[in-house]
C-alpha positions as CSV (number, residue, x, y, z in Angstrom):
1,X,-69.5,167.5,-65.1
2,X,-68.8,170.5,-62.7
3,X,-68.0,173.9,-64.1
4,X,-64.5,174.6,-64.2
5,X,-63.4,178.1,-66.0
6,X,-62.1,178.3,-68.9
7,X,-64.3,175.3,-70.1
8,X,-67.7,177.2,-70.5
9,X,-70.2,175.8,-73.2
10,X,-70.3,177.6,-76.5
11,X,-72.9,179.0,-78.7
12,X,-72.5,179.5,-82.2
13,X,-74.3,182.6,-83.4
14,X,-74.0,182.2,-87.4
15,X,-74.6,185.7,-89.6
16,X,-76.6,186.9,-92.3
17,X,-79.0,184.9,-95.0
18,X,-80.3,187.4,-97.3
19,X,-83.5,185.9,-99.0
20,X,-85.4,183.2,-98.1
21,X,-83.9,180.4,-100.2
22,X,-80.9,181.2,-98.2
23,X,-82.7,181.2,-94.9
24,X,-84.2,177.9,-96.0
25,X,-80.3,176.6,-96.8
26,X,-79.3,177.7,-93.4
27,X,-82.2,176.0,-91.2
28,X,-81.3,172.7,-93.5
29,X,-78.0,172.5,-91.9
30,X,-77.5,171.1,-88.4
31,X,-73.7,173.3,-87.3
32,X,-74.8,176.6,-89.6
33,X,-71.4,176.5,-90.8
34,X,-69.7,175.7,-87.7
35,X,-68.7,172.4,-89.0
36,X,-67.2,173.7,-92.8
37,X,-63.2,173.3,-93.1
38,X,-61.3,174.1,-96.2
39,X,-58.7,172.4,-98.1
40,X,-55.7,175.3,-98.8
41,X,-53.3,174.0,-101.3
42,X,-50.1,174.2,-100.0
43,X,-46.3,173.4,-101.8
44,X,-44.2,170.3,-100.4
45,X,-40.3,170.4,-99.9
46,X,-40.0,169.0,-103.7
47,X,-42.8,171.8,-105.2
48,X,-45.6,169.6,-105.5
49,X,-49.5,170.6,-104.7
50,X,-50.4,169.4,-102.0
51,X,-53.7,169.6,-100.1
52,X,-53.5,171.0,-96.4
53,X,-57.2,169.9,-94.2
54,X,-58.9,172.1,-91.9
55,X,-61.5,170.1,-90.4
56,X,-63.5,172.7,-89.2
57,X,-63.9,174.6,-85.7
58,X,-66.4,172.3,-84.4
59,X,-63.9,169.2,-85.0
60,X,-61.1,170.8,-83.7
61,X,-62.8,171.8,-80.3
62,X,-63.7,168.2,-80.3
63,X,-60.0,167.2,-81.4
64,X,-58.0,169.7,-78.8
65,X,-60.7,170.2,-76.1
66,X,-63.1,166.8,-75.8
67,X,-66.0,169.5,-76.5
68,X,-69.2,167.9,-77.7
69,X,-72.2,169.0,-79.7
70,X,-75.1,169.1,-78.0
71,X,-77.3,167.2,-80.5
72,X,-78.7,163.5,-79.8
73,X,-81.9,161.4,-81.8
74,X,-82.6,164.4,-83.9
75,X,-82.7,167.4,-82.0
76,X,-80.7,168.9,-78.9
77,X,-80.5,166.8,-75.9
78,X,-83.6,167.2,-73.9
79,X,-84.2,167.7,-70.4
80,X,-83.9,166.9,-67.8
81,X,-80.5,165.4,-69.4
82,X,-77.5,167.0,-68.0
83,X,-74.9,168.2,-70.7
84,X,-71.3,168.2,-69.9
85,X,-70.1,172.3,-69.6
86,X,-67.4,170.9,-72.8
87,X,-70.6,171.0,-75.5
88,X,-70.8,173.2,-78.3
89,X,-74.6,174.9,-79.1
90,X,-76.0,176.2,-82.0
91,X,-78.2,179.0,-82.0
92,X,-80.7,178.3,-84.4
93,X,-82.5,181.6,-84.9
94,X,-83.5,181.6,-88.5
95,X,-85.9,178.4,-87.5
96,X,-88.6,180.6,-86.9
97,X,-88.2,182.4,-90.0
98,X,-88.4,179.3,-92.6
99,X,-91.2,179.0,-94.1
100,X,-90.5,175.4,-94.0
101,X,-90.1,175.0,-90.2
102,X,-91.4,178.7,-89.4
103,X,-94.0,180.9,-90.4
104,X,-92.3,182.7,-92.7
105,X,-92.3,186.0,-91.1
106,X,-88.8,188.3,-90.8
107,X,-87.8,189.1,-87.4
108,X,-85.9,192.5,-86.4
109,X,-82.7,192.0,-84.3
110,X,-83.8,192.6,-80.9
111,X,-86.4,189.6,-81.6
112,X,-83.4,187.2,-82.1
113,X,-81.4,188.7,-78.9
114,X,-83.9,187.7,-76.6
115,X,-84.3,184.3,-77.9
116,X,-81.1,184.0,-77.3
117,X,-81.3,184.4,-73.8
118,X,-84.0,181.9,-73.4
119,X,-81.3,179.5,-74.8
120,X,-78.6,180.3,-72.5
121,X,-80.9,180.0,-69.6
122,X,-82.2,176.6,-71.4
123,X,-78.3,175.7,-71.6
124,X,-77.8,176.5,-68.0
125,X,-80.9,174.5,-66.5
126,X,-78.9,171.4,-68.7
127,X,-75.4,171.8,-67.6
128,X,-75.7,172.8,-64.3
129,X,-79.5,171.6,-63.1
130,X,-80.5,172.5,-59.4
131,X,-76.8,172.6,-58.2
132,X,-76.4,175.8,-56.7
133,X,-72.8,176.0,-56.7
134,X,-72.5,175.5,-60.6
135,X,-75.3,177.9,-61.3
136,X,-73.6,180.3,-59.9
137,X,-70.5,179.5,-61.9
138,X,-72.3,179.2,-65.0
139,X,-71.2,181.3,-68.4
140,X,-70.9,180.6,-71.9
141,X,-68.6,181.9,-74.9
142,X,-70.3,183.6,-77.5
143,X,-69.0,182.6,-80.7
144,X,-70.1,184.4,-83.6
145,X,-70.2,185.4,-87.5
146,X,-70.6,188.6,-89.2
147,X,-74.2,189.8,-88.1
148,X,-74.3,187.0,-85.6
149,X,-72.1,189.2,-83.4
150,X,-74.9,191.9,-83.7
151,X,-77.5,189.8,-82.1
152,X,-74.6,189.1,-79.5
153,X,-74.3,192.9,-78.9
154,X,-78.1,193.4,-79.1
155,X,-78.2,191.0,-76.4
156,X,-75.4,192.2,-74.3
157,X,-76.1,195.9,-74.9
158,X,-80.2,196.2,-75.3
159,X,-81.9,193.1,-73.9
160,X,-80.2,192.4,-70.7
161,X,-80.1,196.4,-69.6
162,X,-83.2,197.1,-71.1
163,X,-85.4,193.7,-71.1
164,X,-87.4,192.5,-74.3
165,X,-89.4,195.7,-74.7
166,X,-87.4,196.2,-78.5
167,X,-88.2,192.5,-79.2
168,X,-91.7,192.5,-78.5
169,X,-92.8,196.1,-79.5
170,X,-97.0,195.4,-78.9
171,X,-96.2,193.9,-75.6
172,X,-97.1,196.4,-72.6
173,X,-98.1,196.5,-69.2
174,X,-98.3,193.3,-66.9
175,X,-97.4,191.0,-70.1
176,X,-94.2,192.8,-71.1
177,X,-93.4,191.9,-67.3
178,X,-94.1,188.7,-67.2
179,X,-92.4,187.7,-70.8
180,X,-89.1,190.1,-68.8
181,X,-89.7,187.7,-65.7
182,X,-89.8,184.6,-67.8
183,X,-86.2,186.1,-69.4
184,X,-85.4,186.9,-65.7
185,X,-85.2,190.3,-66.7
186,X,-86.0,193.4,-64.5
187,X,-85.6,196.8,-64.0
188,X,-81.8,196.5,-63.1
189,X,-79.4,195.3,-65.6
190,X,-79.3,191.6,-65.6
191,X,-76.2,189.1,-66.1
192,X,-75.6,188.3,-69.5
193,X,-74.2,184.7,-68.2
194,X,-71.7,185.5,-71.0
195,X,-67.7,185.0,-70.2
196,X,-66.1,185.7,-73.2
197,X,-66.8,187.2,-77.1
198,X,-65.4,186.0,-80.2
199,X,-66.4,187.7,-83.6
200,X,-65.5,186.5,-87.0
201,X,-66.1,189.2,-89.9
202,X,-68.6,191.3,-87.8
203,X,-69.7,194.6,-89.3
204,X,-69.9,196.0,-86.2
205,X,-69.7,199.9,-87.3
206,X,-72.1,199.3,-90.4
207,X,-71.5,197.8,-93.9
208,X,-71.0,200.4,-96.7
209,X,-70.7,200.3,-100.0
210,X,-68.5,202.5,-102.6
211,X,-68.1,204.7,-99.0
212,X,-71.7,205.0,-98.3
213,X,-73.6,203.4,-95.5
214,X,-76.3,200.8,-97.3
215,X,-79.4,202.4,-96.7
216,X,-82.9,201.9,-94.8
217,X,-85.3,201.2,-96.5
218,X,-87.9,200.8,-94.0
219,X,-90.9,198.3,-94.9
220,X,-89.7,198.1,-98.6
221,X,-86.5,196.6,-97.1
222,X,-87.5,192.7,-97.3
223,X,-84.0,191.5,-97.0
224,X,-83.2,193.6,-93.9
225,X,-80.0,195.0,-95.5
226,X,-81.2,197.9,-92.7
227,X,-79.6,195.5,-90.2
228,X,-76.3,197.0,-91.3
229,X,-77.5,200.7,-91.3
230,X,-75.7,203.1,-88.7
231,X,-78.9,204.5,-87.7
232,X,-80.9,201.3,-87.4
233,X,-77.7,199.3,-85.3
234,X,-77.6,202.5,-83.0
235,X,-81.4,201.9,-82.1
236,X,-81.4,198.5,-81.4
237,X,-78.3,198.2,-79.6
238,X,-79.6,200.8,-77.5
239,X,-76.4,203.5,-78.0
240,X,-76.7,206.4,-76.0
241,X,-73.9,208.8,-77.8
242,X,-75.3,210.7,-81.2
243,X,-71.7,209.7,-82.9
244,X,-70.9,208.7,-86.0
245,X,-69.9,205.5,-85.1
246,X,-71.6,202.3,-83.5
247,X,-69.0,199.9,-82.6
248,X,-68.9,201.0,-78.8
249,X,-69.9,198.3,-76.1
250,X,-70.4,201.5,-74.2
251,X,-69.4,199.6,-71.0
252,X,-72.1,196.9,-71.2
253,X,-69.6,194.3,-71.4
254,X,-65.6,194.1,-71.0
255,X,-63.7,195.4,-73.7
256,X,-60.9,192.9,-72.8
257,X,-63.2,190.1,-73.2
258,X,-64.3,190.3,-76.3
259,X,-62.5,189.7,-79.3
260,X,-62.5,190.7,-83.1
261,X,-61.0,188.2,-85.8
262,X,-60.7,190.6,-89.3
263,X,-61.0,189.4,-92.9
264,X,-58.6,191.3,-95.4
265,X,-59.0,189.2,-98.5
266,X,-61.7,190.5,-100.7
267,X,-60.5,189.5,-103.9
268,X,-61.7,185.8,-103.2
269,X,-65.7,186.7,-101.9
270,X,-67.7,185.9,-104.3
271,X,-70.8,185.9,-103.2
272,X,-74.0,188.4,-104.5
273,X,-72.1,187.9,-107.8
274,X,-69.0,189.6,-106.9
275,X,-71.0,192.9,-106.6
276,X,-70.0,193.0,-103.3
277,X,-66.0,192.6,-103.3
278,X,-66.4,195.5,-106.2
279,X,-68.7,197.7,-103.6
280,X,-65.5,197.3,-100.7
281,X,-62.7,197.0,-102.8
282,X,-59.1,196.8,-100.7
283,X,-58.8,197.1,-97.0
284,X,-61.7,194.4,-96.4
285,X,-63.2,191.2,-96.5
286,X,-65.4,191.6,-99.5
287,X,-68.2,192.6,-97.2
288,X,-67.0,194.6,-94.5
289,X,-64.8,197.3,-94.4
290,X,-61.4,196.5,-91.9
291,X,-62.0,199.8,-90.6
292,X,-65.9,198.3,-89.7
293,X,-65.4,195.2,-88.5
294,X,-63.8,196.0,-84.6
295,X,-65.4,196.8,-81.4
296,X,-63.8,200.3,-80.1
297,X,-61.4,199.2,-77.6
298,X,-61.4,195.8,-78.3
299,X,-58.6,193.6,-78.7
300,X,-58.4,192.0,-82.4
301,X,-56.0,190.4,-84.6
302,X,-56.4,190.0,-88.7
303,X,-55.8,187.6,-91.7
304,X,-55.8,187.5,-95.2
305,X,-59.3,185.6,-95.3
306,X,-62.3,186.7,-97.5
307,X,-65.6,187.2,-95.2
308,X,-67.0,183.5,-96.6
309,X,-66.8,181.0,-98.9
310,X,-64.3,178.8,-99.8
311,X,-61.5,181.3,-98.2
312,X,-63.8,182.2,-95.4
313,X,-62.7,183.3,-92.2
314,X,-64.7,181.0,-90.1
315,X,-62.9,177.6,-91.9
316,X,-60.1,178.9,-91.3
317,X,-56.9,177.3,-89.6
318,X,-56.2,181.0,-88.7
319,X,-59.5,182.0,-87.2
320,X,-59.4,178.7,-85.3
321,X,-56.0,179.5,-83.8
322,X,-57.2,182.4,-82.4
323,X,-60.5,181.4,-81.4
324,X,-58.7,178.2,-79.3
325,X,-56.3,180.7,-77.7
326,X,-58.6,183.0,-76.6
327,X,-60.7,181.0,-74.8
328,X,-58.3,178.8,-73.6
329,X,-54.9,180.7,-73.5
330,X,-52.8,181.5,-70.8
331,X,-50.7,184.8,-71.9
332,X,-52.9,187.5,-73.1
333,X,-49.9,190.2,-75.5
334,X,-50.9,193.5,-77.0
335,X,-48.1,194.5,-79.7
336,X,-47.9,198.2,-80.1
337,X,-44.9,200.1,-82.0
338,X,-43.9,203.7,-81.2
339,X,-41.7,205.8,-83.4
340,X,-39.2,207.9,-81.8
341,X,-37.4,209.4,-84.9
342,X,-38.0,209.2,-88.2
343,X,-35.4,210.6,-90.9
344,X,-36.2,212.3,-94.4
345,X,-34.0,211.6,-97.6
346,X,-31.3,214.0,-97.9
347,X,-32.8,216.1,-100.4
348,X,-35.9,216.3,-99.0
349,X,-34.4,217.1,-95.9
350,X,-32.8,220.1,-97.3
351,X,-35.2,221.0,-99.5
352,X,-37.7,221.6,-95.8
353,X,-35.3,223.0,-93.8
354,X,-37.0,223.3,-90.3
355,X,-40.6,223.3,-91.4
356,X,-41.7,220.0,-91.3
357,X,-45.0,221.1,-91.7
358,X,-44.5,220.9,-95.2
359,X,-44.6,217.6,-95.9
360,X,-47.2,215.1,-96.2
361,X,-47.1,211.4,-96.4
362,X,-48.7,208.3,-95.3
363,X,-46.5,205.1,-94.1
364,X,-47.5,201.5,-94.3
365,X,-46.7,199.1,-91.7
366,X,-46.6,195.2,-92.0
367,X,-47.4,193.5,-89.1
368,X,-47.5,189.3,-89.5
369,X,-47.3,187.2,-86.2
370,X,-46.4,183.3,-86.0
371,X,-46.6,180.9,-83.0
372,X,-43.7,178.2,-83.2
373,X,-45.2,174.4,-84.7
374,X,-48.2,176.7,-86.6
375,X,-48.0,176.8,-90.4
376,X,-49.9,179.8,-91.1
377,X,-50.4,183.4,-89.2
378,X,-52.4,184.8,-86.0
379,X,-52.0,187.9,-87.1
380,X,-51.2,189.1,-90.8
381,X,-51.2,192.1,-92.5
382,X,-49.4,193.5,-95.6
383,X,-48.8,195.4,-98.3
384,X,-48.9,192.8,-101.0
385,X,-52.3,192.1,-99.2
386,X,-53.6,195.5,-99.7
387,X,-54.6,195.5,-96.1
388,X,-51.1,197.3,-94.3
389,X,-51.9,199.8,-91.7
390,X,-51.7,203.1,-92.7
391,X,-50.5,206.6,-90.7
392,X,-50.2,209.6,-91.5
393,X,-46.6,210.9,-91.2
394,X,-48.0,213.8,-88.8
395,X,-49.4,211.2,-86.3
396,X,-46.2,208.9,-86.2
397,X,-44.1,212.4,-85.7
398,X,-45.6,215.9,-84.6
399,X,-48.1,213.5,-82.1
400,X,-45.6,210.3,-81.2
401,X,-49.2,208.1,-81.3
402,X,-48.7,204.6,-80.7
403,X,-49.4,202.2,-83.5
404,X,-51.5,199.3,-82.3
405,X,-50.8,196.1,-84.6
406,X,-52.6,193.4,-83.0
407,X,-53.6,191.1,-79.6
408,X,-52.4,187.3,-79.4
409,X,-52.7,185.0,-76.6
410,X,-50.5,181.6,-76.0
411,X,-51.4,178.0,-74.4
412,X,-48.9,176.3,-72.8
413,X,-51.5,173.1,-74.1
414,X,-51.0,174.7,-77.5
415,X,-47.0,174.3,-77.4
416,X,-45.5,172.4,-79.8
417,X,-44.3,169.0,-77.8
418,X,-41.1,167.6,-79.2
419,X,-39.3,171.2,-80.1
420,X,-37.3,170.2,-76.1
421,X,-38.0,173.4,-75.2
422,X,-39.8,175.1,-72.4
423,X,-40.2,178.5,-74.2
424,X,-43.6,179.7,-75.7
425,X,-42.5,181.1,-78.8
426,X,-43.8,183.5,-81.2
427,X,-42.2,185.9,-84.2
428,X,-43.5,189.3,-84.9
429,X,-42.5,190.3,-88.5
430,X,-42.6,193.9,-88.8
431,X,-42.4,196.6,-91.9
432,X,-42.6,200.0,-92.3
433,X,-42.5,201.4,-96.0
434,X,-40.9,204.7,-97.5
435,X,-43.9,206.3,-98.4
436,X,-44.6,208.8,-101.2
437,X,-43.5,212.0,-99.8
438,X,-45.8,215.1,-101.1
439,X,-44.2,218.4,-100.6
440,X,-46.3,221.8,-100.7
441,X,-48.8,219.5,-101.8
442,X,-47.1,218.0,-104.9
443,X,-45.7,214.7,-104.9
444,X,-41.5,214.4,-104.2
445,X,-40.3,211.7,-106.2
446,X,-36.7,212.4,-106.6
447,X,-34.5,209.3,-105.5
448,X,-37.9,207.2,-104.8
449,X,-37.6,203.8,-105.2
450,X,-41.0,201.9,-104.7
451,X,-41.6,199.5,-102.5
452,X,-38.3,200.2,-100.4
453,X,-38.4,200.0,-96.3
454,X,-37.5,202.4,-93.5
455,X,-37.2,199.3,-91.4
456,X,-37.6,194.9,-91.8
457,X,-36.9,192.2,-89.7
458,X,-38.6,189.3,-88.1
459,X,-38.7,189.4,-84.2
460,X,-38.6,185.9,-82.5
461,X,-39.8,186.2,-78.6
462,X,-38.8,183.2,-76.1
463,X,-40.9,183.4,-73.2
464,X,-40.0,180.7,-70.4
465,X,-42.0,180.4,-67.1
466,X,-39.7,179.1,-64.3
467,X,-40.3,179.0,-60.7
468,X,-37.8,181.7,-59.9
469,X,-39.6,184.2,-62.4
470,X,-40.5,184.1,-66.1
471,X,-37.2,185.1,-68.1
472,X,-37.9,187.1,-71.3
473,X,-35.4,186.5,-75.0
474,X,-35.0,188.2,-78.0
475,X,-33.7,187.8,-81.5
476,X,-33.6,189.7,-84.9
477,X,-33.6,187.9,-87.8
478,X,-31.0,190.1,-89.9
479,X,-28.8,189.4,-86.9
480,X,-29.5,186.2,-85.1
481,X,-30.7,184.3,-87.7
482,X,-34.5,182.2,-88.2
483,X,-35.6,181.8,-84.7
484,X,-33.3,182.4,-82.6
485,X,-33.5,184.5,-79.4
486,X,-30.0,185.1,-78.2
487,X,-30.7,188.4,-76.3
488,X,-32.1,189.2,-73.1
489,X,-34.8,191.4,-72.7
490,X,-35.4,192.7,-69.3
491,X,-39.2,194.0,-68.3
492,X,-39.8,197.8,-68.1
493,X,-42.9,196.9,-65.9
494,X,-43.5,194.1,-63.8
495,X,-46.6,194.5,-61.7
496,X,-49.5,192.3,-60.9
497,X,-48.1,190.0,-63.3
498,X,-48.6,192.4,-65.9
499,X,-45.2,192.8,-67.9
500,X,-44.3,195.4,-70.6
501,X,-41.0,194.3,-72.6
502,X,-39.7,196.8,-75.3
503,X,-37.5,195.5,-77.9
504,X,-35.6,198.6,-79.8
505,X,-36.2,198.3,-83.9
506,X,-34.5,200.3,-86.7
507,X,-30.9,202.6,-86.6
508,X,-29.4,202.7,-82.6
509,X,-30.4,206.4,-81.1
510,X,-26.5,207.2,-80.8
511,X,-26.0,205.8,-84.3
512,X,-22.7,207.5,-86.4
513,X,-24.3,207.6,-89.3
514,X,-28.2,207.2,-90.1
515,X,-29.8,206.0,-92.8
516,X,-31.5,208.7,-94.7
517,X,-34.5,207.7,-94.7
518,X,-34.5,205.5,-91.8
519,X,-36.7,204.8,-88.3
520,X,-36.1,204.2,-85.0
521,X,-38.5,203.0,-82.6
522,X,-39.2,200.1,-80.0
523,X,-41.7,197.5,-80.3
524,X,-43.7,197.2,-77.0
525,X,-45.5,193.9,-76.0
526,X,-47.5,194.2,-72.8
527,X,-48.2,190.5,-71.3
528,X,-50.6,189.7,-69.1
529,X,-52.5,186.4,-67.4
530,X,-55.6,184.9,-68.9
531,X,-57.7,182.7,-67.5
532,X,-55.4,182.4,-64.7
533,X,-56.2,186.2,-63.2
């Protein structure tokens, strides 16, 4: 039972229960929704419905990892049992809260923050006991939904710089030190024990509604909405800059390390009686705004999920994907795209002359990413969706900015098996719309087609490790065909096993004849080692 990284145990932070028959629904549970799947219905070769099983997260770390749950007779395993570092934990703050198995009384964030460090040190004292040598080595994954990733950051970014002043608020002198030394917490910041973050649905700049943060309401707030107020998140997660925003770790914690997995289906939340889905309307998850739900910096990846229910992002087979490989990968890739020229229609063109300035317009981009063997996306975002990125046309020309689409990792224990080849494998499908041009402020629609594309293509990526150095392939889809990867792509940067590959997209640079409107531009993937650096 020795520590050995990346196998860390996991705790399960689960989110929001709004009034106290929902508390009392969550406590009654054993996995808090750690152990829901779904059943998405799915067409066969010969068009017939056909259900497709996802057991659940919890199953499928038992499934793919031999993780355990840490439950036995009833209730966790007690000491001084030793638990393997493979279990899964549930952190069951709302306990104290039931009025069945509680007192009934609301606690604030911070309060559930520094609980949950008394569990991680309880889950230490049963993995690793008086062994030195694991104690040291000891961490855990945090593994969290929507305001369950709040009481992570609280934790990370109040209680273990700050100690449990914030969660005890009458406490002072020498018993505010002793409940710190009890949390071994002191007057420098102390190690969270924490090695990686995963967020699902996480409103971590805020929920708002129709545009407008939701409110707070002090002592009249009884359902603690205030939880998901700008000015109430930047007090108890202890933010030193006056922004506007809140979703900065503000170097607490790496950025790298923790991850942000984005709803975009609010059509199918249905929850608060489908107030909710009508307060966010498109470009979220029903809940949380897309623009909300990401830690600055962080890397992230999206899906066409609604925040719960029986479309939820946590039973997902997409979340699960992602969750899997980014605690267990062993190729971290960041996909950017950067424009290098982007062409008008002819008679807009000459109808602008020189001053570009003139024009306005917005441009969608489509960004869906598949691993070989999977049968749905890591990473998906479209148009049809209502969840495309958007940028403005001065930011992909007059300031060349870089548009980040998403972060992916791959497991060689993931790879498909029988496929008889070595390659990890993965397609990027990319899009970018002909927008709506507006001239002098009034819309151009001469020769506008809807719905037509500068560029599309799908962009299948070989990678093969070999002894003599990994070798990198390409393949467009309007050229090469489904899947394969004829071309050779060479690195642009290869150091400290970090690689940047750029694969050029849209009309050549020394093209005859452009298309009109048209794109060029490179996609850029920068690989790197996880868990292996």
């Amino acid at each position: 039972m020795r520590i050995e990284a990346p196998y860390y145990p996991i705790i399960y932070v689960r989110g929001y229960a709004a009034s106290m028959n929902e508390i009392e629904d969550t406590v009654a549970t054993p996995y808090m929704g750690f152990n829901l799947g779904s059943t998405k219905i799915r067409q066969d070769y010969e068009s017939r419905i056909t259900p497709f099983i996802f057991e659940s997260p919890l199953i499928r770390l038992m499934k793919d990892e031999s993780y355990i749950d840490a439950y036995r007779d009833g209730d966790f395993i007690q000491e001084p049992e030793r638990v393997p570092p493979r279990s899964v934990w549930i952190f069951r703050y709302y306990e104290p809260v039931s009025e069945d198995l509680g007192d009934g009384t609301r606690r604030e964030i911070p309060h559930f923050a520094a609980e949950l460090r008394k569990f991680i040190l309880r889950i230490r004292d049963q993995v690793c006991g008086d062994d030195e040598n694991d104690r040291r080595k000891f961490k855990v994954y945090l593994v969290a939904h929507s305001m369950g990733g709040l009481i992570c950051r609280c934790y990370l970014q109040n209680i273990c710089r700050n100690g449990v002043r914030d969660a005890y608020p009458k406490l002072k002198g020498a018993a505010l030190t002793r409940l710190n030394k009890e949390h071994e917490l002191g007057a420098q910041p102390a190690d969270p024990l924490v090695d990686k973050v995963f967020t699902y649905a996480t409103p971590h700049n805020g929920i708002d509604m129709a545009g407008i943060n939701v409110p707070n309401l002090g002592s009249f707030d009884r359902l603690h909405v205030r939880n998901f107020n700008r000015d109430a998140m930047r007090k108890y997660l202890a933010l030193s800059n006056g922004g506007d925003r809140v979703d900065s770790l503000e170097g607490t914690f790496p950025t790298d390390r923790f991850f942000c997995f984005v709803g975009t289906n609010y059509r199918d939340y249905g929850a608060f009686f489908g107030m909710s889905k009508r307060g966010t309307g498109a470009m979220s998850d029903g809940l949380v705004m897309i623009r909300n739900a990401t830690v600055s910096g962080a890397p992230r990846a999206f899906a066409h999920r609604s925040h719960s229910g029986h479309y939820g992002i946590v039973n997902s087979e997409e979340g699960y994907q992602n969750l899997r490989r980014f605690l267990f990968g062993d190729v971290r890739a960041d996909v950017t795209m950067l424009i290098d020229e982007i062409t008008l229609p002819p008679r807009l063109e000459k109808a602008v002359g020189d001053n570009r300035q003139r024009i306005k317009a917005a441009y969608n981009i489509e960004a869906a990413a598949a691993v070989r063997g999977l049968n749905v996306f890591v990473n998906e975002r479209r148009v049809s969706q209502e969840s495309a990125i958007r940028r403005p046309y001065e930011q992909l020309v007059h300031e060349n900015k870089p548009v980040y689409l998403f972060s992916g990792y791959l497991s060689k224990r993931a790879k498909t098996e029988d496929t008889g080849d070595t390659a990890l494998a993965f397609a990027i499908d990319i899009g970018v719309q002909v927008p709506v041009y507006e001239l002098d402020r009034r819309f151009w629609m001469n020769g506008h087609f809807e719905g037509g594309y500068l560029f599309r293509d799908k962009i299948t990526i070989h990678v093969r490790p070999r002894a003599d150095g990994t070798t990198f392939r390409y393949g467009l889809e309007s050229s090469s065909g489904p899947s394969a990867a004829p071309r050779m792509l060479t690195p642009i940067e290869n150091e400290n096993g970090r690689i940047v590959l750029e694969i050029p997209i849209g009309f050549a640079e020394n093209a005859a004849a452009k298309p009109k409107p048209g794109m060029r531009g490179r996609l850029r993937i920068t690989a790197s080692p996880w868990n292996g650096d």
